[in-house]
C-alpha positions in Angstrom: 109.2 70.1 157.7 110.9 73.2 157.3 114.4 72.1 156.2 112.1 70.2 153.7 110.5 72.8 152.8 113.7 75.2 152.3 115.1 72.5 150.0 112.6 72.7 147.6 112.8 76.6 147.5 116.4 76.2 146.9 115.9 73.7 144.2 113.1 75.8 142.8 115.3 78.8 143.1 118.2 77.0 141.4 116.1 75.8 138.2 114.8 79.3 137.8 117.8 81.0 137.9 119.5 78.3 135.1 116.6 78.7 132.8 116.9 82.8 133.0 120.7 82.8 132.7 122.5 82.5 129.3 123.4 78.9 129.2 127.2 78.0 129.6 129.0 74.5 130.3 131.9 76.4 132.1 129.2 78.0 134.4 127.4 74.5 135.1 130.3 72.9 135.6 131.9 75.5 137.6 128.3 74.8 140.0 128.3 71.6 140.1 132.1 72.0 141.3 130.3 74.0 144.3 127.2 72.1 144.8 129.7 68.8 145.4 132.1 70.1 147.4 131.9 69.1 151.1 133.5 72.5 152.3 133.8 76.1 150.6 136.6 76.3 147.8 139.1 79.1 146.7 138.8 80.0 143.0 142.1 78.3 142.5 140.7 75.4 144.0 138.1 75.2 141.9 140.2 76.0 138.8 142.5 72.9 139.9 139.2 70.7 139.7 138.6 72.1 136.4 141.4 72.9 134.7 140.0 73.4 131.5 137.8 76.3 132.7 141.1 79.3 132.5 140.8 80.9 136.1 139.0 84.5 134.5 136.2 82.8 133.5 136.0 80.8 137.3 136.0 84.5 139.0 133.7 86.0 136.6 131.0 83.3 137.5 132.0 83.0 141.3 131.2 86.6 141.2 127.9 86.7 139.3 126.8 83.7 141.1 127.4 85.4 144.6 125.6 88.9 143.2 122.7 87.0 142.3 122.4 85.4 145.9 123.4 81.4 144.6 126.6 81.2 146.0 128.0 82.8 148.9 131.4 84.1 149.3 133.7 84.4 152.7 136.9 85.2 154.4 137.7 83.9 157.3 140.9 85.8 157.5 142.9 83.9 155.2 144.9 84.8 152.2 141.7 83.8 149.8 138.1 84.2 149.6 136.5 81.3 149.7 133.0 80.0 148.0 130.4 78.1 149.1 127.0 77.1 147.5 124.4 76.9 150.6 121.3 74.5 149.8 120.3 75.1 153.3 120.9 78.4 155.5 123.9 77.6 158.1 126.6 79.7 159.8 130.2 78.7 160.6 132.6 77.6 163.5 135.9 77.8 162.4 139.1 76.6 163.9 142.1 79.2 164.1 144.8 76.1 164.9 143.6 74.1 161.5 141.6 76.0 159.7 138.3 73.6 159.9 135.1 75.0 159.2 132.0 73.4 161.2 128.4 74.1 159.9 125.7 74.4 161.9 122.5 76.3 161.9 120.8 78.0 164.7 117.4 80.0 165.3 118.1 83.1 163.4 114.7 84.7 164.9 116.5 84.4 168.4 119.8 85.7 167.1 118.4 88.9 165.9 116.4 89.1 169.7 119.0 88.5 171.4 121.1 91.6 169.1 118.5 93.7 170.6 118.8 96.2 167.5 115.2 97.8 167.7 115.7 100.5 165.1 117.4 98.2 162.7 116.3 95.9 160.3 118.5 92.3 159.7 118.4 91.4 156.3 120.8 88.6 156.4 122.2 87.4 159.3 125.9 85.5 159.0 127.6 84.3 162.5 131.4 83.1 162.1 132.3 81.8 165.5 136.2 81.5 165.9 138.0 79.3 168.3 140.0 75.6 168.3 137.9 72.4 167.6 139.0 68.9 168.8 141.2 68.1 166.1 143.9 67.5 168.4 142.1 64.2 170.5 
């Protein structure tokens, strides 16, 4: 009921913020591009799905698409930040032998218990968890 219920506040969010926005192909597309993708893309990958969008206008939407909370942006250590549109709220396992990333969610009420920060408050909570998956098997 919940995840149902985030979905449609991320769909709800995500038709309010295209209808308050200036309207621009090369921003929708560059979205979509996002919102398809099974994993979280560099700007050059995305400019290599659309090459027609020049790669200034892909990091001048990345960028107002992260600042306005639709897309998020991350570096897992690599060479490139990558992006990632996030219907649902999830954190990240990530494998430092092939570079996988592994969603999966967990209570974030329990996270910020077990933190035991008393005098501070959690805003947004983002775990990365780094080791080697099972690639290998």
């Amino acid at each position: 009921m919940l995840t149902q219920r985030r979905s449609f506040f991320y769909a709800l969010y995500y038709i309010l913020y295209i209808m308050t926005k200036r309207h621009s192909k090369k921003r929708e597309q560059i979205l979509a591009v996002l919102q398809k993708a099974k994993t979280a893309l560099s700007a050059g990958s995305i400019h290599d799905i659309l090459p027609e969008v020049d790669k200034v206008t892909v990091y001048r939407n990345l960028g107002l698409f992260v600042s306005d909370g639709i897309v998020k942006a991350m570096n897992f250590g690599g060479t490139e930040t990558l992006y990632e549109y996030q219907q649902h709220p999830h954190h990240h396992a990530v494998c430092t032998d092939c570079d996988k990333v592994i969603h999966f969610t967990a209570p974030d009420e329990k996270i910020k218990k077990l933190l035991g920060l008393a005098d501070f408050q959690v805003n947004e909570l983002e775990v990365t968890v780094k080791g080697i998956c099972n690639h290998k098997k």
